[in-house]
Structure formats: structure tokens, C-alpha cells
N, C-alpha and C positions, 0 to 999 in steps of 0.2 A: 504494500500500500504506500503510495506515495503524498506526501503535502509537503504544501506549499507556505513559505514562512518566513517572515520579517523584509517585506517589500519596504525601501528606502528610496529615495532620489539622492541620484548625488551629484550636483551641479560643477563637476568636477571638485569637488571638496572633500576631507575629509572627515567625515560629520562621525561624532561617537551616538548611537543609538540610546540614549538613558533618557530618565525620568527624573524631575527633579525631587530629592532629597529631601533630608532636615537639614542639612549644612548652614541654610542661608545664602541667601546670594553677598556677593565682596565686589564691590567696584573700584576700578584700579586705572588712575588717568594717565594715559602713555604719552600724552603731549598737549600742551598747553599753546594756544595761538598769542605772541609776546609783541609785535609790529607787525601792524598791518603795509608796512611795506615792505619785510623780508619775505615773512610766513603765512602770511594771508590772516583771514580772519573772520568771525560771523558763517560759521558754515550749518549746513542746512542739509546738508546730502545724506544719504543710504550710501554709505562706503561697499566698493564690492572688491573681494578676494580675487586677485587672479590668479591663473596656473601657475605665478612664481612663487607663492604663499603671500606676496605681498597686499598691502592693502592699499585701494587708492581713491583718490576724492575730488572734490571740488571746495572751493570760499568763492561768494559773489565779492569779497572786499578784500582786498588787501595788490598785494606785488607793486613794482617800481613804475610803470605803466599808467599811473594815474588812480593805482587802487581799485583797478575795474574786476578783481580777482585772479585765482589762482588754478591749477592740478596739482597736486602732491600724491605723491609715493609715502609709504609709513607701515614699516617691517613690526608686525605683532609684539615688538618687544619696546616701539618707539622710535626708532629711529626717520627722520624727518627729511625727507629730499622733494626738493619745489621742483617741479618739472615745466610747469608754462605759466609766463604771466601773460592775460590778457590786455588789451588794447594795445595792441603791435600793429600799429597801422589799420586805415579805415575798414579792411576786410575782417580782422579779427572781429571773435566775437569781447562780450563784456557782459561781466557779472552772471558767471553761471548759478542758476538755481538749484539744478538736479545734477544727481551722481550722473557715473559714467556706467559704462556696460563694456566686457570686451569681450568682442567677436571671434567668431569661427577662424576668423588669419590671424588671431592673438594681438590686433592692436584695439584700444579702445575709442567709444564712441562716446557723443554725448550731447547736450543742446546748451548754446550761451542765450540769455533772455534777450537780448540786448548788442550789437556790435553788427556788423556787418555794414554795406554802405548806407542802407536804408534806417541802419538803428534800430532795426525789428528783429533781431537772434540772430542765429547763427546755428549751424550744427555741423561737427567736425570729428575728424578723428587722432587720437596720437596714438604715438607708440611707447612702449614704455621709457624709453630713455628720453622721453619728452618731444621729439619731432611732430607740430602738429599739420594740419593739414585742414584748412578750410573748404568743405562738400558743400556746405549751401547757406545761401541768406534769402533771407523772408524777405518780401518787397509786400505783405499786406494785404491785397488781395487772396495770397496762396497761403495767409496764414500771419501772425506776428506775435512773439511773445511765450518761444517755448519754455514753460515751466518744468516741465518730467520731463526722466530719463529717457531712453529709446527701449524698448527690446527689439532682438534679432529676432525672430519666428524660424520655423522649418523653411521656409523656402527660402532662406539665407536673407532676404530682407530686413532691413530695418524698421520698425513701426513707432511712430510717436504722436501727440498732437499738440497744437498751439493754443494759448491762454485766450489770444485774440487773434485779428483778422480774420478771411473770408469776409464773403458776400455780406454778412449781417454783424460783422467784426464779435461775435460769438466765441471765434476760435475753430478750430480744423481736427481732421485727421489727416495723416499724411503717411506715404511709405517713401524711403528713400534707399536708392542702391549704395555698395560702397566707395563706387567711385563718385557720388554726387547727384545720381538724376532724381529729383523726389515728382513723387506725383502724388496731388489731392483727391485723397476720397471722401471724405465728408467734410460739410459748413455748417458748421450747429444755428440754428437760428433764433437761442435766447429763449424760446418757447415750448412748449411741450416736449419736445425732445433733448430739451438741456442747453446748456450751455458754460464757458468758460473752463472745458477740464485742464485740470493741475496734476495730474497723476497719471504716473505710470500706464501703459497697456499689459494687460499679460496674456498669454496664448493660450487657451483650453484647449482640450485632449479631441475637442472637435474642430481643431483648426483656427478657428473663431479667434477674435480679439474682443477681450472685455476689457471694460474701464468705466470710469465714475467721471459726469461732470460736476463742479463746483457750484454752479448757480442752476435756473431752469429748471422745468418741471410744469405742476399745472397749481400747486400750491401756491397760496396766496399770503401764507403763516410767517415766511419769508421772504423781504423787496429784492425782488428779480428769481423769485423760486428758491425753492430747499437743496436743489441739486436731483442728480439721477443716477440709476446705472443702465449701462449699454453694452450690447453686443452688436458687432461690426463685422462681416467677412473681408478677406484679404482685397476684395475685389470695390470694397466698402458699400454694400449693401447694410443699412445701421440699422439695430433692433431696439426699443427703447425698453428695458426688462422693470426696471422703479422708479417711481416716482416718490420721492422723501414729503412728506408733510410737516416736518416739525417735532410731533409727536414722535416720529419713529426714529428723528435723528434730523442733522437738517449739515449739509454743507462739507462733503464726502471729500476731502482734501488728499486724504493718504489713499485712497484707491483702493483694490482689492486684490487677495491674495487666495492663488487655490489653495483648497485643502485635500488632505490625504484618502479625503471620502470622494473627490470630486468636484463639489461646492465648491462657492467662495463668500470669502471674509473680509470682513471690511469693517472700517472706524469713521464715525464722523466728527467732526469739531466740536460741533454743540447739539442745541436739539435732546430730545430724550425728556423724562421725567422732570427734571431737576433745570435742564438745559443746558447741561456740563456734558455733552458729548454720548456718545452709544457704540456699541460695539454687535454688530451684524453678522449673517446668514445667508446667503442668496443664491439659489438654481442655478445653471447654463440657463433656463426656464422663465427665471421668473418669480420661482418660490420665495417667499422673503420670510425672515423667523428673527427677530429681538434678542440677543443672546445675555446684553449687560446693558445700563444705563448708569454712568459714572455719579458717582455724589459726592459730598463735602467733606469736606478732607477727614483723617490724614490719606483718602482715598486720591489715584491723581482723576483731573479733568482738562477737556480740552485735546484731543489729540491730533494734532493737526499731521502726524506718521502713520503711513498704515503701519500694518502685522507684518510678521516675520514668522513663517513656519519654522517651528522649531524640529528637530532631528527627534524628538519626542512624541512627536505627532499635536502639540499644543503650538498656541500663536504667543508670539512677545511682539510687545509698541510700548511705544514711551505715548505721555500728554507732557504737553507745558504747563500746566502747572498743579499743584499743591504738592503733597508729601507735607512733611513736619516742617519744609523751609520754604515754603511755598516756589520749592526751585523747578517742578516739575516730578513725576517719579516715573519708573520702568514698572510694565507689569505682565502677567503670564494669563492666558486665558485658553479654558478648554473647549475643545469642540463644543459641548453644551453650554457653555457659557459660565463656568466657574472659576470665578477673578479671584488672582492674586495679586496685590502691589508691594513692589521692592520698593522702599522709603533710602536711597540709596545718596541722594543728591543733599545730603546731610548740612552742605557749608559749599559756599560759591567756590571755594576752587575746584570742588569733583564738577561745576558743569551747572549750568540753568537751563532753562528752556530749550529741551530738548525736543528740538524740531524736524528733525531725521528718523527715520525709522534704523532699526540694528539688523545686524548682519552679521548670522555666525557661520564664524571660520573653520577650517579645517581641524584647528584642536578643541573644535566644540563650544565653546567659549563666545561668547555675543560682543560686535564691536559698536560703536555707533559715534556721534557727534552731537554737542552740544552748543547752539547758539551762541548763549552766552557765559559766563563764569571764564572758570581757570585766573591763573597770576594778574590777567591785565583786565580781565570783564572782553575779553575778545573770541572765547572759546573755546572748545578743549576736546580732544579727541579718546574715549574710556574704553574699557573692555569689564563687562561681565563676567565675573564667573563665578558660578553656579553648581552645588553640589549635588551629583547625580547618581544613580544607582542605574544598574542594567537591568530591563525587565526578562525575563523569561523568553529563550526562542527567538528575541530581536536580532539582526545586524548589528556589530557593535565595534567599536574599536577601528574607526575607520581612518584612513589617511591616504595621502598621495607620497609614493617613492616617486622619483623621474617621471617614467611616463606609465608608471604600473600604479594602480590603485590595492591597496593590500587590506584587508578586513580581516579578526578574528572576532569568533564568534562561538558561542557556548557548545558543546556539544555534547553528544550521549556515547559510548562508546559502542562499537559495533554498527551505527546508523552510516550511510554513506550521505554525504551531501554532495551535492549537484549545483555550484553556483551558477545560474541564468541573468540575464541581462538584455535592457533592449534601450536603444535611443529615446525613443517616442514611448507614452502612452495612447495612441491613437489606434482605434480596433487595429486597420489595414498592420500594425506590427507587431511580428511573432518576438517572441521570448527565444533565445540562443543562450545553448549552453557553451560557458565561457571554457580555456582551453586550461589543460591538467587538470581536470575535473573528469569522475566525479571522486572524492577522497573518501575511505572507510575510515570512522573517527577512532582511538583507540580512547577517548573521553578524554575532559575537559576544552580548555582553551584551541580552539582549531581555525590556521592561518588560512586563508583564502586569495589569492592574487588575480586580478584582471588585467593586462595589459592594456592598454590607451594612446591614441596618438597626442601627438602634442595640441592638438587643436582643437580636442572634443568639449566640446560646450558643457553638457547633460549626460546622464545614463541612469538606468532605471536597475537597481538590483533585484532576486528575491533567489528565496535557497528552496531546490527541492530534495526533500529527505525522506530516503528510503529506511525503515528499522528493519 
């Protein structure tokens, strides 16, 4: 008899399968933003991990350039390397809002709010050692005002959308290739259908692009609407899936996150019971479900970050504000809806207003940024960590050697395991058993290795075990 056990994503990262603990979480600030014209300053981003283990980012403030902001490099233990200041001439962009992404050929992407010759964004790419490369400026019409990051989709494209312009200066959807060509698929028009998104796109397992706009809707609870969620084919065929009232949340900033069921998850700013923000549920469909509605402290409110699926199968977001110092707190929420808040932001220099959502690294551990605090009130870059137990039967113990992914994982002795793997969650892709496999365990701790090329985005694990 064969089963199937402990399915993981692992976005080229090393994620440890655990649950959290009694340990307590411990916040630990690896870098503190000191002049905003060496080191930048005021950041706002979703740091993302690339295949070097490093970590990398954006500030809309700070570098020698007039302060129009930065990219930084910043290795898990702190160490701090600026890699581009913008406003280098009328084509750069200026004052990026959102993190970077980096693509399938290992350089990364990203959107500046601001620079180009129009002064409407920008959206460009570098490579790690800082060489950037300006792919396109808004002229207004086709968009202006990229807030969110890009992601790449399956078909190697770039997907992101604009705060404003279009037809109804609402804001866009747009796809862009990587040498530059973008084309418009959707013009929101402020009205029933939304308008002004600020957030991220993310890919569902049916291809689809989902995302949240910030304003829009049919609600009248809030001037210019509650906001919405949408689904959009590659081709931009747009679906409108919610409309926010207020009551159920009102001003969907941080965007949505799938989860391990499928669904996705999402936070609003405000709105809710109380009007301190909410924390959501919602179909590819349509379905919508209430999961938290934040309150008065020492609880946090206000989340202007989405979620972060945790390697736990649980979501982490920070809010800006409350805790004990009203600096903001970090918190963990389950599938159903059972909030945790870490009180973590104790004294302004761990960090205030933590306006970035986190991102955990390959040794498990959550990274994120905070607006304001650290040494100078300009900002500071922390790392979570969290003490975790292994549940039963999970993937566990995960990391990246070179180009091999290596995992140990519990085992029974006598049982053979069969590690599988697939790119995609999309039906059309089958499950492949990965190679040296499949292993008879003789019990306990059992190594598992997948080979990987240097450029792989994503991959899907799960173990099947024979007794």
C-alpha cells in the first residue's frame, strides 16, 4: 500500500517543515538604515531570497542621486551592499515602492513609482552585482504609478499592475516581456470593478492571475469604494470575485496569498468590526469567509502587508500599529482563523511601522522591513525566529546545497520512500519521481537529495511510502 505525505512548495528555498512551538518568537535587527544618502532609507518592501541565499530589496529614499532611493543586497547575517541608486538620469526610475522578484535567467525585476521621462514608473531589471537595465516607462495612458512587485507566471512573462493611469486613470494590468515589450490588459474604471491596485499579482494552479484592488467596488461605506478582489486570464479577460463593504474589511492593500488548500488569503487595512483591519478567505470562485477582525491592543491593527505562507502550512503579516509600543506587531494566523500576535517591536530601534510583509528564508526563519525605527528613525531590516517542533510524517529539514536541494525527513525503518516532484501545480502536470530514489529507511532521520538547475524558480515536493 502506498501514501502519499508531506507535500511542500519550495520556491527554490530551503524551508524547515515545523510548527510553531513554546519557545517564543526572538527578533533580531540585522541592519539599521543610518543616511539616507549612503544606505537608503524608509523601506517598504517584501524582501525576496534569491538562489544565492542572499537577501534583496528596495528604499523609495535615500542614495547620492537626489534620494530618489535604492536596491540593496543583505546576506542573513547582515551584511549591507547598495547595488543601484536611482535617479541616474531622466530614464531611471525613482522611489521604488515594491520588492523585486528574480526571474527564471537569475537577474531581478521590479517597478520604480516614479522616474522614467514621463515621471510615471519605470520597470526594470538588474542583476545581482547591480547592472541595471531600464525595460519600460509609463507614459499614462498604458498605465502610471507602479506600486507592486511583478511576478513571472508559467509562461515566462512578467505580470504586474499600475496605481494609476489608463483610460479612467484607475490604474492597469499589464504583462511585460524580459527584454521590454509590455502590453495592457486591463483599465480598471474606479467603478464596480475596482480600482487603484497596490498589490502584488499571484498565479493560481489554474493559470489565472489574482489580485486585490485598493479602492472600487459598489460600496458606498467607503469614498471611492472598499476595494475588490479579481481574477484576470493571461490574455486579460478580468473576473470581479469581491466586492469589500466595510463591514467585511474595507481597503485590501497587501493583496492575496495562496494557500496550501488552494484558497487564498488576504488582509485589509481597516474595515472589520472594530475598523482596525481583517484578515480573509476567498475561492478561485468567489467564496468569501471572515477568518479574524483585529482589535485594540496589545493586539496589532492596520495591516497595510499581506500574508506570508509559512512552511507550517499557517500565514505571518505584520500591521503598523499597536503591540505594547504602539510600534506595530508581527503575527501568525491559521487556516481557520486563529491569531497569534508577537509583541516583538518592544523599543524603536527593533523597527516601527512595519509596512512590508516577511519572507522566510531558506533556514526557516522570517525576514522583513520596517519603515520606521532602528539608530536614526530611518528603518531597519529584522529577522524572526521562531521556535518550532516537527510535526509527524512532514518534509522537514530542508535547504539548498549548489544546485541540489537536500531534505531529511522522519522515517520508519523498513518503509521505502519515493521522493516525487513537479514544477507546476496545474492538473495538465504529472508528479516524477526524483533520481536515487526510491530508499529502504533503516529508521530515523532519512536524507533525500533532488538535483536542480540553477535557474529553477519553484518545485513542488511530496514523499511516497511504501511499508
Amino acid at each position: 500500500m502506498k501514501s502519499y505525505r508531506g507535500l511542500v512548495a519550495v520556491a527554490l528555498l530551503g524551508l524547515a517543515a515545523r510548527s510553531v512551538g513554546a519557545g517564543g518568537p526572538m527578533l533580531t535587527v540585522i541592519h539599521t538604515f543610518t543616511n539616507t544618502f549612503t544606505d537608503g532609507g524608509l523601506p517598504q518592501c517584501v524582501l525576496v531570497e534569491a538562489i544565492d541565499g542572499n537577501f534583496y530589496g528596495t528604499t523609495p529614499n535615500g542614495g547620492t542621486n537626489g534620494g530618489h532611493g535604492i536596491v540593496f543586497k543583505i546576506t542573513p547575517a547582515g551584511a549591507f551592499t547598495t547595488l543601484h541608486q536611482f535617479g541616474l538620469g531622466t530614464a531611471d526610475g525613482r522611489e521604488p515602492a515594491a520588492g523585486l522578484i528574480q526571474g527564471s535567467d537569475s537577474n531581478f525585476y521590479g517597478t520604480a513609482q516614479l522616474g522614467g521621462t514621463n515621471n510615471l514608473g519605470t520597470v526594470f531589471k538588474i542583476t545581482a552585482a547591480g547592472t541595471l537595465t531600464n525595460l519600460y516607462q509609463f507614459g499614462g495612458t498604458n498605465g502610471a504609478s507602479p506600486l507592486a512587485a511583478l511576478v513571472q507566471a508559467s509562461d515566462g512573462l512578467f505580470y504586474g499592475t499600475t496605481f494609476a493611469g489608463g483610460t479612467n486613470n484607475a490604474g492597469t494590468v499589464f504583462k511585460i516581456t524580459s527584454a521590454g515589450v509590455l502590453t495592457t490588459l486591463y483599465q480598471f474604471s474606479g467603478g464596480a470593478d475596482g480600482g487603484q491596485p497596490d498589490s502584488k499579482l499571484v498565479q493560481g494552479t489554474d493559470g489565472n492571475l489574482y489580485g486585490t484592488t485598493a479602492s472600487g467596488g459598489l460600496s458606498n461605506n467607503c469614498i471611492n469604494g472598499c476595494g475588490t478582489v479579481f481574477k484576470i486570464t493571461p490574455a486579460g479577460a478580468l473576473t470581479t470575485l469581491y466586492r469589500f463593504d466595510g463591514s467585511d474589511g474595507s481597503f485590501p492593500h497587501g493583496g492575496i496569498v495562496p494557500g496550501n488548500d488552494g484558497d487564498f488569503y488576504g488582509t485589509t487595512y481597516t474595515g472589520g468590526g472594530g475598523g482596525f483591519g481583517t484578515v480573509y478567505k476567498i475561492t478561485g470562485t468567489g467564496g468569501f469567509t471572515p477568518l479574524q477582525t483585529f482589535s485594540v491592543p496589545p493586539g496589532g491593527r492596520f495591516a497595510l502587508a499581506g500574508l506570508a505562507l509559512g512552511c507550517d502550512g499557517n500565514f505571518y503579516g505584520a500591521t503598523t500599529s499597536d503591540g505594547s509600543s504602539n510600534s506595530g506587531a508581527l503575527f501568525m494566523i491559521t487556516p481557520t482563523g486563529a491569531l497569534t500576535t508577537f509583541d516583538v517591536f518592544t523599543n524603536a530601534f527593533f523597527g516601527t511601522q512595519p509596512r512590508g510583509g516577511l519572507a522566510q528564508g531558506f533556514d526557516g526563519n522570517f525576514y522583513g522591513t520596517a519603515n520606521h525605527g532602528g539608530s536614526n528613525d530611518l528603518g531597519a531590516i529584522y529577522k524572526l525566529l521562531i521556535s518550532f517542533s516537527l510535526p509527524a510524517n512532514r518534509i522537514g529539514a530542508i535547504k539548498r546545497s549548489g544546485t541540489n536541494i537536500v531534505m531529511t525527513v522522519p522515517s520508519v525503518g523498513g518503509e521505502t520512500y519515493q521522493l516525487q516532484f513537479r514544477d507546476s501545480l496545474a492538473a495538465a502536470s504529472n508528479w516524477l519521481n526524483a533520481p536515487l530514489n526510491p530508499i529502504t529507511s533503516i529508521g530515523g532521520p532519512l536524507p533525500l537529495t533532488n538535483s536542480i538547475g540553477p535557474t529553477q524558480r519553484q518545485r513542488f515536493y511530496r514523499l511516497q511510502i511504501t511499508p
